[in-house]
C-alpha positions in Angstrom: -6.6 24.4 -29.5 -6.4 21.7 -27.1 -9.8 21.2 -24.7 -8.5 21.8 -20.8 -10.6 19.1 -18.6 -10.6 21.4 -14.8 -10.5 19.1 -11.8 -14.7 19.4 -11.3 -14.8 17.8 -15.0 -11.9 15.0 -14.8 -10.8 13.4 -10.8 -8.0 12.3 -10.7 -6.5 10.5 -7.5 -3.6 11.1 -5.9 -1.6 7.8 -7.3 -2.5 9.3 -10.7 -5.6 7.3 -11.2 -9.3 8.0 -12.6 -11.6 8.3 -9.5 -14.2 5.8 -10.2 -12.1 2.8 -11.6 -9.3 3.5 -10.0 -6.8 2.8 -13.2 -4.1 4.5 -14.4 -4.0 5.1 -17.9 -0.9 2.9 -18.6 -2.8 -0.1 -17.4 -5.8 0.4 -20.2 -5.2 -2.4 -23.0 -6.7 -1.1 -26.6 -9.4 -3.7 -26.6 -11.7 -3.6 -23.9 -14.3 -6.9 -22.6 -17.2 -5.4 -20.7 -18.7 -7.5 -17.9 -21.4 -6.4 -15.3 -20.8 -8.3 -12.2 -17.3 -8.0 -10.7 -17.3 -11.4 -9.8 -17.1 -12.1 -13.8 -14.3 -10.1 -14.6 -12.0 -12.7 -13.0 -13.9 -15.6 -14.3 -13.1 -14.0 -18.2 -9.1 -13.0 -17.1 -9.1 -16.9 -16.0 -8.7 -17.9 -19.4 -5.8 -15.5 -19.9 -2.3 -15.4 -19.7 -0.5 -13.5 -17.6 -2.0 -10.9 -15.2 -0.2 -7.4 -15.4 -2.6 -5.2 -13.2 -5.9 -5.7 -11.2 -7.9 -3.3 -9.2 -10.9 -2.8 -7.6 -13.3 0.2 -6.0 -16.7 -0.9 -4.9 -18.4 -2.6 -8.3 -15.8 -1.8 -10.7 -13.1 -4.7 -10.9 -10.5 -4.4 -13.4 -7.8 -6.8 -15.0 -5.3 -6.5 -17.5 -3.5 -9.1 -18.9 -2.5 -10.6 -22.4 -4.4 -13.7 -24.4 -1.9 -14.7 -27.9 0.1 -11.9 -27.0 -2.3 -9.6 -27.1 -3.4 -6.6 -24.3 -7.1 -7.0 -23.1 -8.8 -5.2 -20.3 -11.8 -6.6 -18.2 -14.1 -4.3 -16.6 -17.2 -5.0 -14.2 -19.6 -2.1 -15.4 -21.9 -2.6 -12.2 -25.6 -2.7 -12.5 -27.7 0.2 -14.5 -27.3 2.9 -17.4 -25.3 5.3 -14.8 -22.6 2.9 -13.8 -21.8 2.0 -17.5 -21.8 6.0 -18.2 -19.3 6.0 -15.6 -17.5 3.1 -17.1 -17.4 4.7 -20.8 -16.4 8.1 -19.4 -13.4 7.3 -17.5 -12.7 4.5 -20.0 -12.4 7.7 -22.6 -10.3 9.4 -20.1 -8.0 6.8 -19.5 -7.3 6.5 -23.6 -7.8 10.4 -24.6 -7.2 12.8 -22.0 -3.5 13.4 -20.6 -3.6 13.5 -17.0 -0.3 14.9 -16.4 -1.8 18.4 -18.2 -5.1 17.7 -18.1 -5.6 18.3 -22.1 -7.2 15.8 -24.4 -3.9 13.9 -26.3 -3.3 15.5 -29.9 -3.5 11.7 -31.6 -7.1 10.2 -30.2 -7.3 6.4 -29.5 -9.7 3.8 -30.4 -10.6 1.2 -27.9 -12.4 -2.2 -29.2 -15.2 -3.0 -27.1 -16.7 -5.9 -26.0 -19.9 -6.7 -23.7 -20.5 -9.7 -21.9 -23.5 -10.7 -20.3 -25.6 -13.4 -19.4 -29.2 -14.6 -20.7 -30.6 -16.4 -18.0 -34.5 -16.5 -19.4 -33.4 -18.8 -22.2 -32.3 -21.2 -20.0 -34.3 -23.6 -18.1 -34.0 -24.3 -14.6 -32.7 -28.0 -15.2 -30.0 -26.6 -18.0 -28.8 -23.8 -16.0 -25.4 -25.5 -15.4 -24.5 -26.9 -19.2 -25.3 -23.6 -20.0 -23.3 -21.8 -17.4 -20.8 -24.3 -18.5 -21.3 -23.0 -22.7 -20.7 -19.6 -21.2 -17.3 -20.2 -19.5 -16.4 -21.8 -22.8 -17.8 -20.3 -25.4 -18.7 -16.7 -24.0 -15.4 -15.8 -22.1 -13.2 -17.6 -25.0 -15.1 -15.8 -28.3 -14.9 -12.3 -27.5 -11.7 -12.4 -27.1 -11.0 -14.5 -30.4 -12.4 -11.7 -31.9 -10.2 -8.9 -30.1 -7.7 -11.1 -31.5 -8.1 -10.9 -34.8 -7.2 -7.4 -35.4 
């Protein structure tokens, strides 16, 4: 039997999108790069190709767009444990739940996930910029090498 998710469990908005991140589930890519501040997430879809969707809803930003042909997602998660709760829970939704009947899909899907973020302590205050500058390259370019390989 198929698990009903009510409207108190599972809000969805009236263009068909999940509440929080305002997405539809036909913009979610299978491979997912996390990112906590919504300024980043266009910094990381810079180094894409082209852009098919981008929304955003107070600190979740969203972007979809292909790198080698392949769909990737980047999501601003927002600062704290709740926010990224938020993030994985509707993320789930988006893949595994369909919102047209409200039932969770008969085949599940598997989303790859990546998380970006950045470690400021290791970093004087003198090499702060080359290492911003090994993040853009390094950083925002590997983890999506890695989406890529599958």
């Amino acid at each position: 039997m198929k698990k009903y998710f009510a409207s108190s469990e599972l809000i969805i908005n009236e263009d068909g999108s999940v509440f929080h991140l305002h997405v539809k589930p036909e913009w979610l890519a299978d491979k997912v790069i996390l990112v906590g501040d919504p300024g980043r997430v266009a910094l990381v879809a810079s180094h894409f190709e082209n852009k098919e969707c981008e929304v955003e809803s107070r600190e979740f930003k969203t972007i979809t767009c292909t790198y080698k042909g392949k769909r990737i997602t980047v999501v601003s998660t927002g600062i704290g444990c709740d926010n990224i709760v938020i993030v994985m829970n509707e993320l789930d939704a988006l893949a595994n739940i369909d919102f047209q009947t409200r039932e969770e899909k008969p085949q599940l899907r598997q989303l790859e996930l990546v998380r970006i973020r950045y470690v400021w302590r290791f970093a004087t205050l003198h090499a702060r910029r080359n290492f911003y500058m090994f993040c853009q390259i390094y950083w925002f370019r590997r983890p999506a090498e890695l989406l890529c390989r599958t």
